[in-house]
N, C-alpha and C positions, 0 to 999 in steps of 0.2 A: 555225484551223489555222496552227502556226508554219511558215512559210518559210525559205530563206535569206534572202532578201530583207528578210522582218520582222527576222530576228536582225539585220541588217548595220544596216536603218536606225533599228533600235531603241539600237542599240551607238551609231551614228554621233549618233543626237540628244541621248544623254545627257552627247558630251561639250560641249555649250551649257546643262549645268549651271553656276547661278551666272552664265550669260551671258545667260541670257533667265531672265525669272519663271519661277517655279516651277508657278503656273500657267496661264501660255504653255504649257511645255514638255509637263509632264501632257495639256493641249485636243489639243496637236498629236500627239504619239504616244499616245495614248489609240484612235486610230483605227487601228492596227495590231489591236487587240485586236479588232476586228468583220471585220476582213481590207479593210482601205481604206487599206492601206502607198500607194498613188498620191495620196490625198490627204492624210494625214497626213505627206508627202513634203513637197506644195504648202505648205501651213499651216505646217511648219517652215521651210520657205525664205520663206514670206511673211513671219513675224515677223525672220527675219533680216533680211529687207530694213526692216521698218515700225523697228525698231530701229538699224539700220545699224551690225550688227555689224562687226567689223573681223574678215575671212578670213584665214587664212595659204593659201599657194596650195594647200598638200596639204588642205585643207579644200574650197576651191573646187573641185579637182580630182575629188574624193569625190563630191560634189555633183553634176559632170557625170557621175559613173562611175552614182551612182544614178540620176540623171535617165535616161539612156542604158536601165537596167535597167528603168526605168518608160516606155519607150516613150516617151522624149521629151515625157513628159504639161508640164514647164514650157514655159513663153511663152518665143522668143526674147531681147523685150523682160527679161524677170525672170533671165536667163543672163547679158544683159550690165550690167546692175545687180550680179549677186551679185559678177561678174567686179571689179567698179568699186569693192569690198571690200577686193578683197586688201591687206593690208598687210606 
């Protein structure tokens, strides 16, 4: 079943196209499609961190906007890692 939820973080993952592997990005929202946006959520933010993307803050901001949506499912610890991104 699509959400909003699925459409926002399926919109939001794809623009880490070309910033993460292609199939990082696929593994990670691939889990939207069995209705597991909470952890296909995780898994996108975990590879950003395993990768140490560089955020711009409306990125990081996104990220808490969806964490928030997903009932806070990230670790504190991995909030102030994404935060420690921004560039």
């Amino acid at each position: 079943m699509t959400t909003a939820a699925s459409i926002e973080l399926k919109k939001f993952g794809e623009e880490f196209n070309g910033r993460l592997s292609k199939d990082e990005l696929n593994y990670a929202l691939n889990y939207i499609n069995f209705g597991e946006e909470s952890l296909a959520f995780e898994i996108l933010c975990d590879y950003i961190c395993e990768n140490d993307l560089s955020l711009t803050k409306n990125e990081y901001e996104h990220i808490c906007r969806l964490n928030t949506l997903f009932n806070n499912f990230l670790e504190r610890d991995v909030i102030m890692y994404l935060k420690a991104l921004i560039k």
